[in-house]
C-alpha positions in Angstrom: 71.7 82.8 91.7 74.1 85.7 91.2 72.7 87.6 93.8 72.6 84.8 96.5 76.7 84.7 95.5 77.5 88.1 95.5 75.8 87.9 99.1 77.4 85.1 100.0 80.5 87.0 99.0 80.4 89.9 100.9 79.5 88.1 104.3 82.8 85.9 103.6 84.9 88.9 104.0 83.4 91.8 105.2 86.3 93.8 105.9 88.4 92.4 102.7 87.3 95.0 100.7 88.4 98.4 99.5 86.1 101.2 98.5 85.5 99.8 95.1 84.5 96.4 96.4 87.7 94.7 95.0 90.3 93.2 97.8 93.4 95.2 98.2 96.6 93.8 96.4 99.8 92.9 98.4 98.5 94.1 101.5 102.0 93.1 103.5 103.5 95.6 101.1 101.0 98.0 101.3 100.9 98.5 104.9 104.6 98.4 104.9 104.3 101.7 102.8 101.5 103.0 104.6 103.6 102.8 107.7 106.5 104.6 106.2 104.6 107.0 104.9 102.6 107.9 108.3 106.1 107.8 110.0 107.3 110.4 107.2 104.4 112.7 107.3 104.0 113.0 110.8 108.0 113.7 111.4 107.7 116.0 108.7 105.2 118.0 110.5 106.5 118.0 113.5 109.4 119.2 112.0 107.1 122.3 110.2 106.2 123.4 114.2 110.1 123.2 115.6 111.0 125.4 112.3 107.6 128.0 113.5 108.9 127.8 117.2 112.7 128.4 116.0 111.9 131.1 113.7 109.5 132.9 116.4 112.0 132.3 119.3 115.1 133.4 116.9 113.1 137.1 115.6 112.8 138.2 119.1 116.3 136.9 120.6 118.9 140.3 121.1 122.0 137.4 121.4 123.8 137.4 118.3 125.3 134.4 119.4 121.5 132.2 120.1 120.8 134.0 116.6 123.6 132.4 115.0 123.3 129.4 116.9 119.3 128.8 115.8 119.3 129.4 112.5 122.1 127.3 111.8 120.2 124.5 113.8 117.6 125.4 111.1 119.7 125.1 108.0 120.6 122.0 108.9 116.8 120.7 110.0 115.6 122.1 106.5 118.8 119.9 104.8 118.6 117.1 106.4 115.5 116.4 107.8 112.5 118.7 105.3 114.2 117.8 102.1 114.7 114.1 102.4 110.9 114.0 105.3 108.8 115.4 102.0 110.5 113.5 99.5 109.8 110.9 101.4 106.6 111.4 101.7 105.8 112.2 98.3 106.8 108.3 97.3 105.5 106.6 99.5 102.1 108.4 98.9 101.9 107.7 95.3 103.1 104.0 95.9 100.8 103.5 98.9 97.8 105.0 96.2 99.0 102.4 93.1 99.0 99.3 95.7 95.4 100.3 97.3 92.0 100.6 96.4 92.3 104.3 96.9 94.0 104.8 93.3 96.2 107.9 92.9 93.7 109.8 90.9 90.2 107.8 91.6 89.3 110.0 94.5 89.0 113.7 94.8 90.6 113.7 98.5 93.6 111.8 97.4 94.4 114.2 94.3 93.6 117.3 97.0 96.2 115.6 99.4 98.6 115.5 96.5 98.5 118.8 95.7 98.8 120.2 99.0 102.2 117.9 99.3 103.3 119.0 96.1 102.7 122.8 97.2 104.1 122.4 100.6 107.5 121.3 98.9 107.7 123.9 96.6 106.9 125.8 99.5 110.3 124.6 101.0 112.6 124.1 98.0 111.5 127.6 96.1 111.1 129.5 99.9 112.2 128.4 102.8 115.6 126.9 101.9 116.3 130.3 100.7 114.9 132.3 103.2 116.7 130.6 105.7 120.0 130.8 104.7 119.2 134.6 104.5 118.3 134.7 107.8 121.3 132.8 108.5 123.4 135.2 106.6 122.2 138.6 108.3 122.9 136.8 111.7 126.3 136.3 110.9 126.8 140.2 110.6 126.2 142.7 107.7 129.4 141.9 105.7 128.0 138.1 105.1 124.3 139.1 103.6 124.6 140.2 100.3 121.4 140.7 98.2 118.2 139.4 99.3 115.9 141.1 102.0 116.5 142.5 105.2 117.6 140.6 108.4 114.1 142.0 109.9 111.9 140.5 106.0 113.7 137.4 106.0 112.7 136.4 109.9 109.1 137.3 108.8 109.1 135.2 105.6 110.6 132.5 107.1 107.8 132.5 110.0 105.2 132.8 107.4 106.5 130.3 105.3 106.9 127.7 108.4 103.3 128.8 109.1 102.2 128.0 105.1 103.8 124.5 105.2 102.4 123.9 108.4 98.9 124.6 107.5 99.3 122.7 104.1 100.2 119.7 106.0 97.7 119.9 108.7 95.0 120.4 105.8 96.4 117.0 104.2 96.4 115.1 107.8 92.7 116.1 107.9 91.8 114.8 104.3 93.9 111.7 105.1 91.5 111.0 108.3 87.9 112.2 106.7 88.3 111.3 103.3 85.8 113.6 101.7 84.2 113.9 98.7 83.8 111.6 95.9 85.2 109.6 92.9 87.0 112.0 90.0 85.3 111.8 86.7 88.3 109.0 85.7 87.3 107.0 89.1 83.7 107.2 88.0 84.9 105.8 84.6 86.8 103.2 85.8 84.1 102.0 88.3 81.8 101.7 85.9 83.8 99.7 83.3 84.5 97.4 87.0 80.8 97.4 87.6 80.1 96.3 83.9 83.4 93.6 84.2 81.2 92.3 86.7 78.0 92.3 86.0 79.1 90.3 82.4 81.4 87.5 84.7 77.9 87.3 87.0 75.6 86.3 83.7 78.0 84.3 82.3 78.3 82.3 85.6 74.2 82.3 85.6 74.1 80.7 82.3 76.9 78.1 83.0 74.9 76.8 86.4 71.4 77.1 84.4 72.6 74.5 81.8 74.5 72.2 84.4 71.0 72.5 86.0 69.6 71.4 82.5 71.5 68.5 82.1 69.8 65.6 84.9 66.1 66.7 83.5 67.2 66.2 79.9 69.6 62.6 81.4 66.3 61.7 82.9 63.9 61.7 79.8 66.0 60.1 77.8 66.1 57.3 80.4 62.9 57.2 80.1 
């Protein structure tokens, strides 16, 4: 009897189901997240190969005036458009995680993709911000950098780091699409205490129908 259910269950809705087998909760709202989230990632990096193409155009350029010129447009992409682009994506991630089937830590692809967001972040706040305003400093002329590295260094760590962040991200995009891997050892838990959920709900359902089948036989004698 369960098993003619739980059939008759999964032909109802097919494509219903997450990758536990339970339905996704508020899918308007998750999709809503899932779109802001896309949106976020992608712009941020698209933004990571501008900030590669800037910084290689910029370490080559003899104009003091293009120098200037670029890595201010940079200063300005990395605080207005990185900061608020990973932040972004960060959220929505996590909330996109706690309103799907995919969990935040249940899968060993989603807690990679974390921490290659996290890193790529840090990568920018503990890095790039900095290196770029050096860069932007030894462009303005020797009397405006003070400390730090050299006009030549900072160009080359801020390529590199562009070039870190932009592989980070790239690696996430792929997990994102693939989906590798399997369940963590708390997604494993979890499935099983679901599995067990449901496989108590499916006998106690078997033993409610097998005394409603009971009950004409046992009408019927005593008619009798």
């Amino acid at each position: 009897m369960s098993d003619e259910r739980v059939a008759h269950g999964s032909r109802a809705h097919p494509t219903s189901r997450g990758p536990t087998g339970w339905p996704p909760r508020r899918p308007r709202l998750r999709k809503a997240v899932l779109v802001v989230h896309v949106g976020a990632s992608v712009g941020w990096l698209g933004v990571a190969v501008v900030m590669i193409v800037l910084g290689i155009t910029l370490r080559y350029t003899q104009d003091p005036a293009v120098t200037r010129g670029g890595y201010l447009m940079m200063t300005v992409i990395d605080d207005v458009i990185v900061i608020p682009a990973g932040l972004l994506s960060l959220v929505t991630g996590i909330a996109g995680g706690l309103l799907s089937t995919w969990g935040v830590v249940r899968y060993q692809w989603v807690v990679a993709k974390l921490a290659l967001v996290v890193l790529t972040m840090a990568n920018g706040f503990f890095f790039l911000h900095g290196w770029t305003g050096q860069a932007l400093a030894a462009a303005a002329g020797p009397a405006a950098a003070s400390g730090g590295h050299g006009p030549d260094v900072a160009r080359g760590l801020l390529i590199a780091g562009n070039l870190t962040a932009f592989a980070l991200l790239a690696a996430a995009t792929v997990l994102s699409i693939y989906k590798p891997w399997g369940r963590t050892r708390w997604g494993r838990r979890v499935a099983a205490r679901r599995q067990r959920g449901r496989a108590d709900r499916d006998q106690r359902a078997d033993r409610q129908a097998d005394r409603r089948a009971a009950w004409p036989s046992l009408s019927g004698r005593e008619a009798r």
